[in-house]
Structures are given as structure tokens and as C-alpha cells.
C-alpha positions in Angstrom: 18.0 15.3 -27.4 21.5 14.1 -27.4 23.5 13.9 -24.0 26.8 12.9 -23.0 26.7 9.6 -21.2 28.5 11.8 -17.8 25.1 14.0 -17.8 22.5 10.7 -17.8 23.0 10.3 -14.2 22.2 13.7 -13.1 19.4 13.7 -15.7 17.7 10.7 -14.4 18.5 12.0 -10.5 16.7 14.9 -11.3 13.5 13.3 -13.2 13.1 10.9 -10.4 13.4 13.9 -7.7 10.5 15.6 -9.8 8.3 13.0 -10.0 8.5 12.7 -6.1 8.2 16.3 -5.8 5.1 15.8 -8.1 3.8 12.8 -6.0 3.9 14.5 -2.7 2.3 17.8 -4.0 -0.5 15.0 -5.4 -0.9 13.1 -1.8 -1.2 17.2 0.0 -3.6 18.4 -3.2 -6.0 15.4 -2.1 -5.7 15.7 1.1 -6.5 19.4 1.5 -9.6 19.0 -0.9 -10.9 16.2 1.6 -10.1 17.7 4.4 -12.2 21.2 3.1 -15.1 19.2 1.6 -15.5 17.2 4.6 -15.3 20.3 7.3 -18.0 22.0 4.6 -20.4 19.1 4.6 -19.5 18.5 0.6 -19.2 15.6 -1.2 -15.8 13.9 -1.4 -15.7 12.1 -4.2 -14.1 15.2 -6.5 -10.9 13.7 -5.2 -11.3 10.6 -7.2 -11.2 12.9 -10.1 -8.5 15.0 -9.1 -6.6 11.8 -8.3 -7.4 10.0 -11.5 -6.0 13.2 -13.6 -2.7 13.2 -11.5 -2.4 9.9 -12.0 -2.4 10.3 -15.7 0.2 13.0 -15.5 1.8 10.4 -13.4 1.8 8.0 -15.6 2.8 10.2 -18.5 5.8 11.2 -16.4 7.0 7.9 -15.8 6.3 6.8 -19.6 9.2 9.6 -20.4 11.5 8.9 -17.4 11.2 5.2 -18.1 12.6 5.8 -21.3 15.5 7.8 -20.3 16.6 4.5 -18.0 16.8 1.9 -20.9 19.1 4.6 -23.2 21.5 4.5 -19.6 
């Protein structure tokens, strides 16, 4: 994709505000599922699997984003 160097900026705002928004819905995801298992009597370790496949998405994420920072 081709951008004018005025919209790189906003871009990169915008992919940085995501993967917050993305990290935070993460942190509430976990902590919800721990906070149900645990009031059930279940086992809590299905959060370490959640978390380790939001972490690849994470990392996936910040693969692409990182690459939109070098090209500004």
C-alpha cells in the first residue's frame, strides 16, 4: 500500500491505539476467565492458553506495526 508521507503519522497513531485497545481487552479477557473459573472451583490454567494465543496475535500485530515505523 502506498501512502503519502502526511498520512504515516495518523496511520501509525492509529495502529498503536489498536494494539492498546487490543491489549486491554487481553488483560479484561484473562481476568474475567480467572475470576469465573476460580468462583466455579475450575481449573485456571486455560488462561495460559488464552494468553499464549493473544500473545501471538500480539506479536503478529507488532511484526506489522513495526514495519510501518522503519518506512516513517
Amino acid at each position: 500500500m502506498v501512502f503519502g508521507a502526511d498520512k504515516l503519522p495518523e496511520i501509525a497513531r492509529g495502529l498503536g491505539k489498536g494494539m492498546r485497545t487490543l491489549k486491554d481487552a487481553t488483560n479484561d479477557i484473562k481476568h474475567e476467565i480467572t475470576k469465573t473459573a476460580e468462583k466455579n472451583g475450575l481449573d485456571t490454567s486455560i488462561t495460559k492458553d488464552v494468553k499464549q494465543e493473544l500473545d501471538k496475535v500480539k506479536d503478529d500485530l507488532e511484526d506489522f506495526t513495526g514495519s510501518v515505523k522503519r518506512k516513517l
